[in-house]
Legacy VTK file of the C-alpha trace (Angstrom):
# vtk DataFile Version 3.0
C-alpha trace
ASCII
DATASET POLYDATA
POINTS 307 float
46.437 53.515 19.408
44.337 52.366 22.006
42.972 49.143 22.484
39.259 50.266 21.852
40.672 52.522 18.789
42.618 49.475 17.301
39.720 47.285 17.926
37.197 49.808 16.228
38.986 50.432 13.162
38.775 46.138 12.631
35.455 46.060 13.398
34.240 46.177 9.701
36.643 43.457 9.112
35.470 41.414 11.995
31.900 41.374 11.249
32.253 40.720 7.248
34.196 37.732 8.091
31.722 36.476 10.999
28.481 37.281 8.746
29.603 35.498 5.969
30.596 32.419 7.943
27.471 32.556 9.616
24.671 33.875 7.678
23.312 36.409 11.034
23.364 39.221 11.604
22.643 39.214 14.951
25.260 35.990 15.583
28.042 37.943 13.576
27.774 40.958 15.795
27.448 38.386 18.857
30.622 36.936 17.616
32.163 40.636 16.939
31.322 41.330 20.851
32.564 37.967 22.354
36.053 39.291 19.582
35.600 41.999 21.912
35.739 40.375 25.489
38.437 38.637 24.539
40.868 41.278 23.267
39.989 43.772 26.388
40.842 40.650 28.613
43.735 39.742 27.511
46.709 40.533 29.407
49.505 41.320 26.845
49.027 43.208 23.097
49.664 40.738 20.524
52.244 41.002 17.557
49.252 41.547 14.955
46.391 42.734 16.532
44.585 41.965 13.362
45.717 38.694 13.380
44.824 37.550 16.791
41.017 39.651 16.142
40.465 37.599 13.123
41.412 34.494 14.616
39.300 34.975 17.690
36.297 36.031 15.448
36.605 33.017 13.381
37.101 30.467 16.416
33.830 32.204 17.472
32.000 32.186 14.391
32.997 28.207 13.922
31.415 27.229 17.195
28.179 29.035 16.523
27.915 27.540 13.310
28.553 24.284 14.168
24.911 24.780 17.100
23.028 26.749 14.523
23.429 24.037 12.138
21.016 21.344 14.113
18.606 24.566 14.213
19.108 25.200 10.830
17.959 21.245 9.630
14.657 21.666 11.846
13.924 24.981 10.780
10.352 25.368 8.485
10.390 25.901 5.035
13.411 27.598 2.970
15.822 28.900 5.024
17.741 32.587 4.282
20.312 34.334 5.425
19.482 37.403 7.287
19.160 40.574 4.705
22.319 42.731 5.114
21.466 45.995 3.654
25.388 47.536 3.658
28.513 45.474 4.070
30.585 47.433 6.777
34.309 46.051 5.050
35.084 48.745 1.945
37.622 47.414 -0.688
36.699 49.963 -3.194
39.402 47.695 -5.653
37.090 44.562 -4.695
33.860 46.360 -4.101
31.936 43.780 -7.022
33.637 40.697 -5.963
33.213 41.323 -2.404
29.507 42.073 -2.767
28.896 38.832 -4.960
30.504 36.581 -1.862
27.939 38.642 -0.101
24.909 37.318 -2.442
22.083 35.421 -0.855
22.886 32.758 -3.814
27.055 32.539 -2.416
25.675 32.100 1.180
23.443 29.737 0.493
26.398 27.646 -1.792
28.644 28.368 1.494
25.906 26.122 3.580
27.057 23.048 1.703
30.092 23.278 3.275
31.421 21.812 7.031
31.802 25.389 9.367
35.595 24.314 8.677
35.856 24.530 5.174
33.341 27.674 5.163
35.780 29.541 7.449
38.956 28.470 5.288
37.004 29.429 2.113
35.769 32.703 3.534
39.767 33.880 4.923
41.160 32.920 2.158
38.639 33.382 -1.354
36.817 36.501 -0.275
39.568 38.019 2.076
43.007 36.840 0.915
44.267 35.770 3.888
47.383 33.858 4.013
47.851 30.559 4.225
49.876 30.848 7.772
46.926 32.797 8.942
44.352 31.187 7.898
46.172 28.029 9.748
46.302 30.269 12.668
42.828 31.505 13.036
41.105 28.003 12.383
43.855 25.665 14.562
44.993 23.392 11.690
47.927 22.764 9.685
48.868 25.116 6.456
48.576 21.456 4.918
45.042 20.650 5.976
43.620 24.220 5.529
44.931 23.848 1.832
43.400 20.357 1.828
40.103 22.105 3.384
40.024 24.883 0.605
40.467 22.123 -2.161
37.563 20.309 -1.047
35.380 23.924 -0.227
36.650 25.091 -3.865
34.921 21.816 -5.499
31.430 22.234 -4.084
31.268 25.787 -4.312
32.602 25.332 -8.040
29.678 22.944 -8.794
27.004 25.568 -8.157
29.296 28.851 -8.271
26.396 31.616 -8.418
26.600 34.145 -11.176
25.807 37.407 -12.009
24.944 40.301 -14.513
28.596 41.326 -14.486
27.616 45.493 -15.328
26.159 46.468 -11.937
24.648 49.204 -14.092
22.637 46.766 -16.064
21.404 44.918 -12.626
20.322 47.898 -11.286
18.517 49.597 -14.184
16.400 45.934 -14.934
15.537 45.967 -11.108
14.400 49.398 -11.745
11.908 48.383 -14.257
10.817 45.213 -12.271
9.985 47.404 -9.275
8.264 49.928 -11.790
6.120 47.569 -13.182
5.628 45.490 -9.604
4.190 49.047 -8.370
1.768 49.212 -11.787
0.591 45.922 -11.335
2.070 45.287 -14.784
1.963 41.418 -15.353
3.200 41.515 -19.106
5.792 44.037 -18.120
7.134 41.833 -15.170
7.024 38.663 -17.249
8.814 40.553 -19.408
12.032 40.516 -16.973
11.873 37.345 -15.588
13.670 33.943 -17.217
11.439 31.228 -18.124
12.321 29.583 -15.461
12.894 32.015 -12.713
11.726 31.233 -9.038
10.304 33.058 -6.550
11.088 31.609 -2.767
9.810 32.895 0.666
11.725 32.110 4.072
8.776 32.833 6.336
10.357 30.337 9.287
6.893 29.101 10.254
6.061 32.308 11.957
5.171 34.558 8.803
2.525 33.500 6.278
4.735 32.089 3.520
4.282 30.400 0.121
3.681 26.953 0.492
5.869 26.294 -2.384
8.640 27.941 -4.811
6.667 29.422 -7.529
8.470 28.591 -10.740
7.994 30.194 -14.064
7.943 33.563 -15.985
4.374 33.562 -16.086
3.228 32.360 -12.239
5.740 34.384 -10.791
4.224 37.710 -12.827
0.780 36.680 -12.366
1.507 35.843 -7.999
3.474 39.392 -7.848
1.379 41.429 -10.347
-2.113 40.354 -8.501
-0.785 40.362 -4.499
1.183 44.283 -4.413
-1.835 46.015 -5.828
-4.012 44.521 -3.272
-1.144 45.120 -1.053
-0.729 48.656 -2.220
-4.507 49.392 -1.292
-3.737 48.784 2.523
-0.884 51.256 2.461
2.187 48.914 1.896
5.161 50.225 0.394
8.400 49.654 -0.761
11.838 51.218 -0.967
14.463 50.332 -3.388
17.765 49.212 -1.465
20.702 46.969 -2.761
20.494 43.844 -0.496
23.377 41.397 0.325
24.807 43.508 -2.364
21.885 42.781 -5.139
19.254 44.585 -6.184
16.300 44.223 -3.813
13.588 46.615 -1.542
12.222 46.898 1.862
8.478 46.354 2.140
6.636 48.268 4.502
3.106 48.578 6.181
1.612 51.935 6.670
3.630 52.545 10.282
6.925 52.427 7.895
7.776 48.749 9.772
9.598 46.337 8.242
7.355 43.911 6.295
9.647 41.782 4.459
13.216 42.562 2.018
13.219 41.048 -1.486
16.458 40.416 -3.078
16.988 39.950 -7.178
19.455 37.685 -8.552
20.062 39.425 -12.594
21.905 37.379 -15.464
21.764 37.545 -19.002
19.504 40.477 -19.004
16.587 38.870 -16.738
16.009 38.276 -12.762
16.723 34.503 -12.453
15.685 34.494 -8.845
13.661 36.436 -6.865
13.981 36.265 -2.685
12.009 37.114 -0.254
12.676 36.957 3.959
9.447 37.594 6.026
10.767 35.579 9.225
10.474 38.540 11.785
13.294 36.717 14.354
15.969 37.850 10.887
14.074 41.581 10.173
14.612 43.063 13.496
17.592 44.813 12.737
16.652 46.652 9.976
14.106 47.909 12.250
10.756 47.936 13.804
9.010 44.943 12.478
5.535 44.406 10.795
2.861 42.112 11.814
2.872 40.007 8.944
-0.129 38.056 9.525
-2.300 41.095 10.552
-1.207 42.906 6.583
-1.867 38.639 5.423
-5.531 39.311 6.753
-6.328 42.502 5.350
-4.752 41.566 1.540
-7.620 38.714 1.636
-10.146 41.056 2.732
-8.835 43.532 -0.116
-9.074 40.677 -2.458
-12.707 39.861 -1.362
-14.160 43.220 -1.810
-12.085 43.654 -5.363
-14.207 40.046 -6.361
LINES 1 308
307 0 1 2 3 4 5 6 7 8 9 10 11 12 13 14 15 16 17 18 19 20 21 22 23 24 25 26 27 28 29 30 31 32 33 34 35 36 37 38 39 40 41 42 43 44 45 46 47 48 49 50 51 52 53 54 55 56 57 58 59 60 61 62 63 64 65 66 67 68 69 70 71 72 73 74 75 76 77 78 79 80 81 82 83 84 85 86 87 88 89 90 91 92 93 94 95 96 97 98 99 100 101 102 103 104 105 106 107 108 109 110 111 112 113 114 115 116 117 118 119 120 121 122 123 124 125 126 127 128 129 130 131 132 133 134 135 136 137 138 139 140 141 142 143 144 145 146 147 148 149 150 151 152 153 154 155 156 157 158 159 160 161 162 163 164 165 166 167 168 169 170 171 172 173 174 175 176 177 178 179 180 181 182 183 184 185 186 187 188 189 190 191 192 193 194 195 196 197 198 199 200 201 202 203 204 205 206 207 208 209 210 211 212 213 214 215 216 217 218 219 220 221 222 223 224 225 226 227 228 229 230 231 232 233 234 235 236 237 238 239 240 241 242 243 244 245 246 247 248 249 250 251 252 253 254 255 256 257 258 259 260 261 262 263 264 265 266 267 268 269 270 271 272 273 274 275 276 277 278 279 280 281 282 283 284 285 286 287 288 289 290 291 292 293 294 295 296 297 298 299 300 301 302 303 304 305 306
């Protein structure tokens, strides 16, 4: 194999483990790039070419991390990951458990840990790396990486997201939740959602956002069942698509750009969380990208001729 053919048939690999230690998808195919550089520069082929890839990727992935973090404490309002709409790595063995460490809710849980204990977590937990590698692609001791995944173990433990185990279950209640969004159905959405379910927006200051979580069966049906009719008049639309390996859409304007990705959390038979990322600066590669406050302007305009 060639070094570009080696390096290709990793890269699924390389940017699973660099997205889920960073939470970008831009940064994690930044860091899959700089993997890159670094392999076609090197001199001599190493022993494990997967070994020295996902070493360099994590090294990478660390530093970034450790610079978007001081970003990340100034940043306005909720802060998301960026929607992944298909994770590259396929473990069709692991396919649920890989898409659950994929979850908005497990990435979020992740940012409670030091970029450290994340990467140690993420090599070993989701990937099954051994302990010598894992060692070997962060730069400490088998000893203190076990230390490290102790520690990462405990806090994600303490608020270990779960899910509606039967992916056919998830997907058939966000089927009826989108049904009923598109009807305007208040009792039917109210319906699906836990008493205490919460609906969040991660507009980052530069898309018109809720000023607050909205908390409760009945706000959340009323905010969603009175906005995407008056949405609907103007043309947007949406399009079912699994995201970060939930259920979730794609909202679009009447160009077919990217408005804004929700994402469903399901348990017990109802959504417990619903998601929403309108930020442009983490929509851009999904594709072209709505103006949000333009579509903001005409729903108030649709909801002063409907009064």
């Amino acid at each position: 194999m060639s070094k570009v053919e080696e390096f290709e048939e990793l890269r699924p690999l390389l940017f699973s483990i660099a997205y889920r230690i960073l939470g970008s998808v831009g940064e994690a195919e930044d860091a899959v790039q700089e993997t890159w550089l670094r392999f076609d520069g090197s001199s001599t082929r190493p022993t494990s070419t997967k070994a020295f890839l996902s070493a360099a990727v994590t090294r990478i992935s660390i530093d970034v991390l450790r610079s978007a973090r001081v970003r990340r404490e100034e940043y306005v309002g909720p802060w998301f990951p960026e929607p992944l709409l298909s994770d590259p790595y396929q473990d069709p063995g692991r396919s649920a458990e890989l898409a659950d460490s994929v979850s908005m809710a497990a990435l979020l849980l992740l940012e409670r840990l030091s970029p450290l204990e994340r990467a140690v977590f993420v090599l070993r937990e989701v990937f099954a790396f051994g302990f010598d590698e894992v060692a070997a692609a962060v730069g400490r001791s088998e000893a203190a990486c076990r230390q490290l995944l102790v520690r990462a173990r405990r806090h994600m433990e303490a608020g270990r997201p779960r899910f509606e185990a039967d992916r056919q279950v998830r997907q058939e209640l966000a089927t009826r939740f989108f049904d009923a969004l598109k009807d305007g159905d208040v009792g039917g959405l109210q319906d699906l959602l836990a008493a205490d379910v919460q609906l969040v927006g991660d507009g980052g200051g530069k898309s018109p956002q809720l000023a607050r979580a909205i908390v409760g069966a009945q706000n959340v049906a009323r905010v969603l069942g009175t906005i995407f009719p008056l949405m609907s008049r103007i043309d947007v639309s949406f399009e079912p698509h699994e995201v970060n390996g939930q259920p979730g859409a794609i909202f679009r304007d009447r160009d077919g750009k990217v408005l804004h990705t929700m994402v469903l959390d399901v348990l017990d038979g109802q959504i417990q969380n619903i998601r929403t990322v309108i930020n442009p600066d983490k929509l851009g590669h999904i594709g072209p990208v709505a103006d949000a406050w333009a579509i903001d302007r005409e729903v108030k305009q649709a909801r002063r001729q409907q009064n």
